[in-house]
C-alpha positions as CSV (number, residue, x, y, z in Angstrom):
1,X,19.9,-14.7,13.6
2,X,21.6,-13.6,10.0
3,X,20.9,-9.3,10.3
4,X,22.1,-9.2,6.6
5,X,18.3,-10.8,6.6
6,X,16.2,-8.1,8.1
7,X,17.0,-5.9,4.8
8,X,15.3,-7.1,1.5
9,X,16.5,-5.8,-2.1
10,X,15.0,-6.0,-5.1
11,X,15.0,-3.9,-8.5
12,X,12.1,-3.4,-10.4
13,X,12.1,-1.6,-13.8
14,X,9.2,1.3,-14.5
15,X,7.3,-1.2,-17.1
16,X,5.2,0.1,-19.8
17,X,1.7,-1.1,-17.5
18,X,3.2,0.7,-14.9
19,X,2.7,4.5,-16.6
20,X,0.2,6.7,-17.2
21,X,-0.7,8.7,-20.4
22,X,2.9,11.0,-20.1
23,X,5.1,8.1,-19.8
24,X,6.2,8.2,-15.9
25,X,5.3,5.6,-12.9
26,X,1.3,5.8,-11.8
27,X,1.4,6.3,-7.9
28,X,-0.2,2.6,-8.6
29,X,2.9,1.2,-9.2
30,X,4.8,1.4,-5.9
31,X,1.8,0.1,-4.0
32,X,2.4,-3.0,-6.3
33,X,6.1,-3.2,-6.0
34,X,5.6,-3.1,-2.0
35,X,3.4,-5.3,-2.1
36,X,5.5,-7.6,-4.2
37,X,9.1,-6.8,-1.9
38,X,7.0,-7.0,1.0
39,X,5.4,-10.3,0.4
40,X,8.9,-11.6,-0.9
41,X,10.9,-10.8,1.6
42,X,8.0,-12.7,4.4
43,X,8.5,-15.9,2.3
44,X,12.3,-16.0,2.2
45,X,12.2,-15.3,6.2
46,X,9.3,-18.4,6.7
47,X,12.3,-20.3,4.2
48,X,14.5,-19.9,6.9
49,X,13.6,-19.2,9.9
50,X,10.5,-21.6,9.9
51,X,11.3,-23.9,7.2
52,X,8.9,-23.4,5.2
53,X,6.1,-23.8,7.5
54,X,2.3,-23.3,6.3
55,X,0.9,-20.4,9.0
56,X,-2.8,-20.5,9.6
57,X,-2.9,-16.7,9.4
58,X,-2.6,-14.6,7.1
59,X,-1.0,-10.6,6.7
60,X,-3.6,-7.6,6.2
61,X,-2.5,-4.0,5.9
62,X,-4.4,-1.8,8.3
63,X,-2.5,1.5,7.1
64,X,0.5,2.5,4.4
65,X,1.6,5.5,3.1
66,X,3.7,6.1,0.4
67,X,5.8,9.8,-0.5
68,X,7.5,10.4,-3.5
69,X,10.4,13.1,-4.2
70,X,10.9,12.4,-7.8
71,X,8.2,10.4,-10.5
72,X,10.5,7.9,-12.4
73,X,10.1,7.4,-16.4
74,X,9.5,4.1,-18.4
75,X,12.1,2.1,-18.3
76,X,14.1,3.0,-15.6
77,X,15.3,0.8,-13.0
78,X,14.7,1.6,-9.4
79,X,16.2,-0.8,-6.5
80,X,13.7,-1.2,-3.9
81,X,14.8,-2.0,0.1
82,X,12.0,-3.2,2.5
83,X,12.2,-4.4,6.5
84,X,10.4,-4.7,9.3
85,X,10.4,-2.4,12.5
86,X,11.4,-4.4,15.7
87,X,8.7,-6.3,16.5
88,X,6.9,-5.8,20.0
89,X,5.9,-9.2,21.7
90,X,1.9,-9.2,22.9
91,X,1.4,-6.4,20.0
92,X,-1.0,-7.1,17.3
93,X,0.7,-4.0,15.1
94,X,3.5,-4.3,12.9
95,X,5.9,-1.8,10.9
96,X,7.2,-2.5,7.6
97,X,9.6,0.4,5.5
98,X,10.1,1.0,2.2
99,X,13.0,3.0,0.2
100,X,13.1,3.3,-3.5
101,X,16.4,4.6,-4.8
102,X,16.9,5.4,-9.0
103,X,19.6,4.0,-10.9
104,X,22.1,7.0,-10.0
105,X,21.6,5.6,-6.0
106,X,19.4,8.6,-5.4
107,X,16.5,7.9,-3.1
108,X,13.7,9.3,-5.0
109,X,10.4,7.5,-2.4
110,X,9.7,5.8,0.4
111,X,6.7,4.4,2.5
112,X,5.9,2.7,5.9
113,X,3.0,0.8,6.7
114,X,0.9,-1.2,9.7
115,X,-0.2,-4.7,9.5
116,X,-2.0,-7.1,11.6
117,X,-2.5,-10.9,11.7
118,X,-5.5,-12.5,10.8
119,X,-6.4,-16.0,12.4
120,X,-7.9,-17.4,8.9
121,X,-9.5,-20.1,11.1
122,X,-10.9,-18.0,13.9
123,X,-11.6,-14.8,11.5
124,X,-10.2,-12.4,13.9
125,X,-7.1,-10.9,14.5
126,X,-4.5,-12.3,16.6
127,X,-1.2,-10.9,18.5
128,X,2.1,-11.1,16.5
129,X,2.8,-14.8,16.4
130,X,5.9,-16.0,18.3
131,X,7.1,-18.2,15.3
132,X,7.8,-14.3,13.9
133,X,9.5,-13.0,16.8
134,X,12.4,-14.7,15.6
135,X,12.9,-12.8,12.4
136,X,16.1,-10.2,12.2
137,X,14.4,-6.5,12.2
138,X,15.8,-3.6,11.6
139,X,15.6,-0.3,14.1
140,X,15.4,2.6,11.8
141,X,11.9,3.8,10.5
142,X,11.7,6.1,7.6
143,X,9.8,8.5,7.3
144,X,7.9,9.9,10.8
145,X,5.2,7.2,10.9
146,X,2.4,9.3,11.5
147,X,-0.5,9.0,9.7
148,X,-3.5,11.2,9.4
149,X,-7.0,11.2,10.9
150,X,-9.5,10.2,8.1
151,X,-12.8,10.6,8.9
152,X,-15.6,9.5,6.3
153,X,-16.7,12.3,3.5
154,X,-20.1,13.9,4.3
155,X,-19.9,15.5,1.1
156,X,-18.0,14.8,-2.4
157,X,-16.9,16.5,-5.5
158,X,-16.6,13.0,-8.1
159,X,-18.0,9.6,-7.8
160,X,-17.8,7.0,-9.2
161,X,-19.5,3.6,-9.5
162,X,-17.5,0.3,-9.7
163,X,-18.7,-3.6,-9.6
164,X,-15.7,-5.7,-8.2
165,X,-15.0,-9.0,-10.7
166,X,-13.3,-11.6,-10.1
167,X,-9.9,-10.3,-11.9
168,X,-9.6,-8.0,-9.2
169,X,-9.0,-10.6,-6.4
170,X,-5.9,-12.2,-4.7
171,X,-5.1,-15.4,-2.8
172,X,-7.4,-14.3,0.0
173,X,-10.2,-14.2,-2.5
174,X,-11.0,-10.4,-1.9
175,X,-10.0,-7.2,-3.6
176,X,-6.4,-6.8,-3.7
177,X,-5.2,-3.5,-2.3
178,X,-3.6,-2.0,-5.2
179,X,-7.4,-1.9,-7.0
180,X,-8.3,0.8,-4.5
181,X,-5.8,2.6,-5.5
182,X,-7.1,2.5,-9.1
183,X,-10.6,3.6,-8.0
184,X,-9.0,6.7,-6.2
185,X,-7.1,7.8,-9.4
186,X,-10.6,6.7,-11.2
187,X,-12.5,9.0,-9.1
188,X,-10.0,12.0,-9.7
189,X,-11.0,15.1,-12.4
190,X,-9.6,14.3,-15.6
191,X,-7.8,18.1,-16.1
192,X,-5.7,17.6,-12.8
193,X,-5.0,13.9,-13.8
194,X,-3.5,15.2,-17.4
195,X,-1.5,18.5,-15.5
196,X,-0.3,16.9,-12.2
197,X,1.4,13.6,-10.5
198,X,0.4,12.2,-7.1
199,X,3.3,12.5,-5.0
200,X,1.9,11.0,-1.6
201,X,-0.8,9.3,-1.2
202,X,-2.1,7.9,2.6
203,X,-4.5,4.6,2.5
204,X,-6.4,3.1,5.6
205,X,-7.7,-0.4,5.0
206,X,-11.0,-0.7,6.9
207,X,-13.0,-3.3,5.3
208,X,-12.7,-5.8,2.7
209,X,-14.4,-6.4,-0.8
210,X,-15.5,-9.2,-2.6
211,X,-16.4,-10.6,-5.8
212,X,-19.6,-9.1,-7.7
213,X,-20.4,-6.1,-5.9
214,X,-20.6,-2.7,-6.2
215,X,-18.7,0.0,-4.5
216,X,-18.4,4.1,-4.7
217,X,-15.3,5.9,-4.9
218,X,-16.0,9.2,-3.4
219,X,-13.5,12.4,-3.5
220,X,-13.3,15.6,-2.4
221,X,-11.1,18.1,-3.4
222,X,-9.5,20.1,-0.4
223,X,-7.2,22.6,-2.1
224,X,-6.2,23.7,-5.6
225,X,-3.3,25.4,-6.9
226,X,0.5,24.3,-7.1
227,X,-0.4,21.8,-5.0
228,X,-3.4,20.0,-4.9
229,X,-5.3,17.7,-1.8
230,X,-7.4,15.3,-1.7
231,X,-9.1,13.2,0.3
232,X,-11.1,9.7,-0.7
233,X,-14.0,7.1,0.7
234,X,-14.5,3.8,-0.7
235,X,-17.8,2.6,0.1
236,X,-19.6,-0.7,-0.1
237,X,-23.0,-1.3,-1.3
238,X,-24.1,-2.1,2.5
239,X,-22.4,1.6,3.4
240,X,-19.3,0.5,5.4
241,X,-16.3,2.2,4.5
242,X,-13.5,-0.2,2.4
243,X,-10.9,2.7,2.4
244,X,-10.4,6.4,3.3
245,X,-7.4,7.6,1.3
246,X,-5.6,11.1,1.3
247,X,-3.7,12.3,-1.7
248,X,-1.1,14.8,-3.0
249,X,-0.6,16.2,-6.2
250,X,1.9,18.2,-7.6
């Protein structure tokens, strides 16, 4: 086992689609970028630990949460680091971290996040799968990972109504993640979306979303002043919950 493997690097610059209307990074931009590292650094393990073996499951977020100290500009270049907690044999639950570091080496975010295994065959979730017990891990976590207790909003400040299409799926042929983090900022006032940045924002994935319907994004504001809170419910047209989401902004 090659440890120099259990810690993936990758730069991404802050790209024009990645800002919003002032010119710095939309919170919707790291979600992407993890998701990107994150997916990257899975396939160059399978490369070489599994040689390049097609897996019958697939990877489903259950929980990620992403803080930010500083929002980067357009155009600058941020070096993102990404790897997995050790992983726990029988457990169903694993940890992936995230650091973002600006072109100065200053780390400037970071995030941690669950994730199950999902038995495409079976459609259920299975334990971690041996063939991945193999991979190099890393034993520091960043960040405390806790995350909060959502519960579903009885009561709501903004809604809005969305129909998925089909440019809003991925390779699982449901809603990628990242477009519920549109629908939250969606969903938010526009005066505290022109004065303020998210700086953290706290997603738990409960259900999926597919093609051609239509789902609420609920939000409620908790606090305003310096520092606003907020939390979030994405709901389905049959009333399940997609996502509960808490955010930060500053």
């Amino acid at each position: 086992m090659d440890q120099q493997d259990s810690i993936f690097i990758q730069k991404f610059p802050v790209r024009y689609g990645d800002i919003d209307i002032s010119g710095y990074a939309s919170i919707k931009s790291f979600f992407s970028n993890f998701q990107e590292i994150g997916f990257n650094h899975a396939d160059i393990l399978a490369q070489k630990y599994n040689g390049k073996k097609e897996f019958s499951f697939a990877v489903v977020w259950t929980k990620l949460n992403v803080v930010m100290k500083r929002i980067p500009k357009w155009k600058e270049m941020l070096t993102y680091s990404s790897w997995i907690s050790p992983l726990i044999q029988n457990s169903k639950i694993a940890t992936r971290n995230f650091k973002i570091e600006d072109s100065q080496h200053n780390q400037i975010g970071y995030g941690y996040g669950t994730m199950v295994f999902f038995d495409m065959v079976k459609r259920k979730s299975i334990e971690i799968p041996k063939e991945l017990l193999i991979y190099p891990t890393h034993d520091y976590s960043i960040g405390n990972h806790e995350f909060s207790k959502l519960d579903n909003l009885s009561t709501y400040d903004y809604q809005i109504t969305i129909k998925t299409q089909y440019t809003d799926l991925d390779i699982y042929r449901h809603v990628n993640n990242v477009r519920y983090i549109n629908w939250v900022i969606d969903s938010m006032p526009l005066d505290i979306l022109k004065k303020k940045k998210c700086y953290e924002t706290e997603i738990h994935f409960l259900n999926e979303a597919k093609n051609g319907i239509l789902v609420k994004s609920n939000t409620k504001i908790l606090t305003e002043n310096e520092k606003i809170s907020a939390n979030h419910e994405i709901i389905r047209e049959d009333g399940k919950s997609i996502a509960r989401v808490k955010t930060i902004w500053k």
